[in-house]
N, C-alpha and C positions, 0 to 999 in steps of 0.2 A: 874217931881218933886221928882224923887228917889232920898231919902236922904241914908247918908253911913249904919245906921243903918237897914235902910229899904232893905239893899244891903249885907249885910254882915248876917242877919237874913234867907233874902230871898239865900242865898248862901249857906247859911249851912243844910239850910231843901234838895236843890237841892242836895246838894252830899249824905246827908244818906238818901231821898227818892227814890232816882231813884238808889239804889242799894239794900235798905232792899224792901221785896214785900208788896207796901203800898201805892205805886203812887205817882210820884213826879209832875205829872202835878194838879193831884186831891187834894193836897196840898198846891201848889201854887195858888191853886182858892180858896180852904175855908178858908186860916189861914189868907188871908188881906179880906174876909166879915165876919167871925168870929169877927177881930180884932175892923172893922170897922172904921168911920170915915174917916179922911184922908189917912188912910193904901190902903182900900175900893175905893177910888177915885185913887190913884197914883198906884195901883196896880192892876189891871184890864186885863185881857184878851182877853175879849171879844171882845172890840174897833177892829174895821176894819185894823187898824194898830196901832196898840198896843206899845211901848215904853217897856213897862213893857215884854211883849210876847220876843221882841227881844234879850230884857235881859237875859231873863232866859233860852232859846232856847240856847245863847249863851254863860250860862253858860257850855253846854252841852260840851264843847270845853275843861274846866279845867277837867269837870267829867272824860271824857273819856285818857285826859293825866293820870290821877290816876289808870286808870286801864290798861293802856299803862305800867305803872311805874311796878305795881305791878306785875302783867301778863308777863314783860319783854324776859323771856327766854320762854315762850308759841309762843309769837309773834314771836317769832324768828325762832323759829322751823315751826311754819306757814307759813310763809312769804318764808320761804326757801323753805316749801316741795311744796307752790304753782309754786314757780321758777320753781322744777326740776321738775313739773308733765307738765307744759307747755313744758319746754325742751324738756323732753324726750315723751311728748303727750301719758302718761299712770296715771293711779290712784295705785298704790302699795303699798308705804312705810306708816307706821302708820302718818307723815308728812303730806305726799300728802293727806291720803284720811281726817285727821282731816281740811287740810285746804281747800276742798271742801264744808266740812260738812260746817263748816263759810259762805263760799260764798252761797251756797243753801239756808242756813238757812237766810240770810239775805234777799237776792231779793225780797221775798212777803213782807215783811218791809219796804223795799225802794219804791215798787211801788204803795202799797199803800196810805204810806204818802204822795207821790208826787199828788195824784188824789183828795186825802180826806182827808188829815191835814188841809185846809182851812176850811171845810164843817163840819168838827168834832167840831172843835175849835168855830167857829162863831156860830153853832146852841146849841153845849152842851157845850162849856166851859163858864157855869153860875155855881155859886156855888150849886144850890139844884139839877140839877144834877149829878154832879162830888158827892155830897152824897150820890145819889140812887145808882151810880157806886162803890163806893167805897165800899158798905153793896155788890155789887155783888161780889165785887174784894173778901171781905173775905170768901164769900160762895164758890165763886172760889179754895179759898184757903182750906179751910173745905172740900170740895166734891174731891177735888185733894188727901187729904191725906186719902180719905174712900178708893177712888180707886185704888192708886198706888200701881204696883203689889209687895211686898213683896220679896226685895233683900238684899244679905250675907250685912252690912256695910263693906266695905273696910276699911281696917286700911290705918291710915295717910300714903302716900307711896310720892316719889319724885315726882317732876312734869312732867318729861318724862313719868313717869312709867302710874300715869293719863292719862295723853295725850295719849296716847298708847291704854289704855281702853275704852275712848273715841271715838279714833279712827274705833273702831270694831262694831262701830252703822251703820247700813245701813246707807246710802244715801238720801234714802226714807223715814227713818225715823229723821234723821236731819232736814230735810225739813220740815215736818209736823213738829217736833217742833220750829224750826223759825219761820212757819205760822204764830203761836198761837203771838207773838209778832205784827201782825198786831190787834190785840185786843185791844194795850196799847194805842193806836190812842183818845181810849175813857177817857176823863178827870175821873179819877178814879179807873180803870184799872191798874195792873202793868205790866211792860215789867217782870222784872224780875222773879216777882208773877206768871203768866201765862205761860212763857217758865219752869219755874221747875214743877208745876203742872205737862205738856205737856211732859214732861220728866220722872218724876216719873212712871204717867202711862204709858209710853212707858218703864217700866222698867229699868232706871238709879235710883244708890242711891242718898238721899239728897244730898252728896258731890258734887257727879258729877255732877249733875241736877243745883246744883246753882255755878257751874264753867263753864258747856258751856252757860248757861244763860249770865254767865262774858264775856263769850269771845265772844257771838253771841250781845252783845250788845255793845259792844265798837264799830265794825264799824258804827252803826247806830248812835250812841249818835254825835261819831265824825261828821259825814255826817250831823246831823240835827243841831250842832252848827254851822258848816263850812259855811252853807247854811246864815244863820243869821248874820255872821261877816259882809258882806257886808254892811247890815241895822246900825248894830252898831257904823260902817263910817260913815252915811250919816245921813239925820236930824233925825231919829228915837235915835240918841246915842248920839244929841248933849247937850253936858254939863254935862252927865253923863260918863265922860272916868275914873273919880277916881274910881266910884261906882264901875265901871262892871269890874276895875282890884281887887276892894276891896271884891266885890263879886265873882269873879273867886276862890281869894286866900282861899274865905273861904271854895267852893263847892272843891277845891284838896284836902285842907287838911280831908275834913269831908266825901270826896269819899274813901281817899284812906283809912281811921281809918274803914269804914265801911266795905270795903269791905276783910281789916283785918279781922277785929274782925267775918264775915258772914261765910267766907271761913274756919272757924273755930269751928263756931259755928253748921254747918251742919256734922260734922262729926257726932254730936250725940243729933239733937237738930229736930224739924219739926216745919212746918208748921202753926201748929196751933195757937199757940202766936198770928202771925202776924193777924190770920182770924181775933180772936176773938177783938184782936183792930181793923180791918178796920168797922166792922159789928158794935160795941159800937161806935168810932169816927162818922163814918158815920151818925149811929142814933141819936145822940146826934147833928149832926153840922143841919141834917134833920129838929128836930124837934125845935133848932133854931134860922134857919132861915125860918121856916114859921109861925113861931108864929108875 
């Protein structure tokens, strides 16, 4: 029963949630039982097989072309250096080793979702917890910016020149902050919230910290809509094919404006903001829905 507006609504929280750190699945559970009503009913999660889940999973598909779009010439340079590290079977240029750092950083992402996206979803994708999450997500966010160790800001420089800086992070430290995205599993939780955290304190500035956050999330976003097209074929997506190109069209436009407007805003902006909304939204969506 997803109507256009139920779709085009639900489309545009997915592109500026799952980019600002604020959870875009913790979002998509509280704003249709906030709404309640028939939002409440057609919008659901939970269900064993969900309509609504496949939807917005599959919006994950527009989100990720957006940061495909914008990211353009990063991907490029990635995509190549991973060519020539296979070619030539060594890790060297600032190329090769940023697009191992990709790959590392995503794996614990991948395998976790494959084991415990169903078990996450069906036991906490209820709205009161996706609020007790999302008060963590902003303590997350607050306890990240007491820790993070104290780095020069880089002045705005090219995108190679990033990428290059980037590039000069261990291995082992990529890793560990990819991990930190096996977190965002939890309805309320940010992917993007938790990888710059995971980065700050491993000593990247704001900038950078929410660029590889950009970059380490686009294979996964892609991979978890990719996964869901299929559903959107079959009876899970019948009658609903205007909705989910209505709602695609809104999470590109509302992906890539954020992801604008974020990669901008970190040059000289933190953290905190976002806490102090997850911690208020949260307590607020808490107290109710249990009244």
């Amino acid at each position: 029963m997803l109507s256009y507006l139920e779709a085009v609504v639900v489309g545009a929280f997915q592109g500026v949630t799952e980019l600002f750190p604020v959870s875009s699945l913790g979002h998509s559970v509280l704003v249709p039982a906030l709404v309640g009503g028939q939002w409440a009913r057609d919008l659901s999660v939970s269900a064993p097989e969900s309509p609504y889940l496949a939807f917005i999973v599959g919006l994950h598909v527009a989100t990720a072309a957006a940061l495909l779009l914008f990211f353009w010439r990063d991907w490029v340079r990635i995509v190549g250096g991973f060519v020539t590290s296979l070619r030539h079977r060594r890790i060297q240029t600032p190329a090769e080793r940023l697009a191992w750092l990709v790959v590392l950083g995503t794996i614990p992402v991948g395998v976790a979702g494959l084991l415990l996206e169903h078990l996450f979803r069906t036991v906490l994708g209820r709205p009161i917890p996706a609020a007790a999450f999302l008060i963590a997500n902003g303590a997350i966010l607050y306890l990240g910016e007491r820790l993070r160790r104290r780095v020069a800001v880089p002045v705005e420089t090219a995108d190679a020149e990033t990428d290059d800086r980037l590039a000069r992070m261990p291995l082992g430290r990529g890793l560990l902050v990819g991990s930190a995205q096996v977190l965002a599993l939890l309805p309320g939780i940010s992917r993007s919230g938790v990888t710059m955290v995971a980065g700050l304190v491993r000593g990247l500035s704001h900038a950078d910290a929410a660029r590889f956050s950009f970059l380490l999330a686009t294979p996964v976003i892609l991979a978890a809509g990719a996964l869901k097209i299929p559903d959107l074929a079959g009876p899970l997506g019948a009658g609903i094919g205007g909705q989910v190109l209505a709602g695609s069209a809104a999470s590109f436009v509302c992906a890539y404006l954020a992801v604008r407007f974020l990669t901008r805003y970190f040059h000289t902006r933190t953290l905190t903001p976002f806490a102090v909304y997850c911690v208020v939204f949260g307590a607020i969506s808490l107290v109710f829905l249990s009244i």
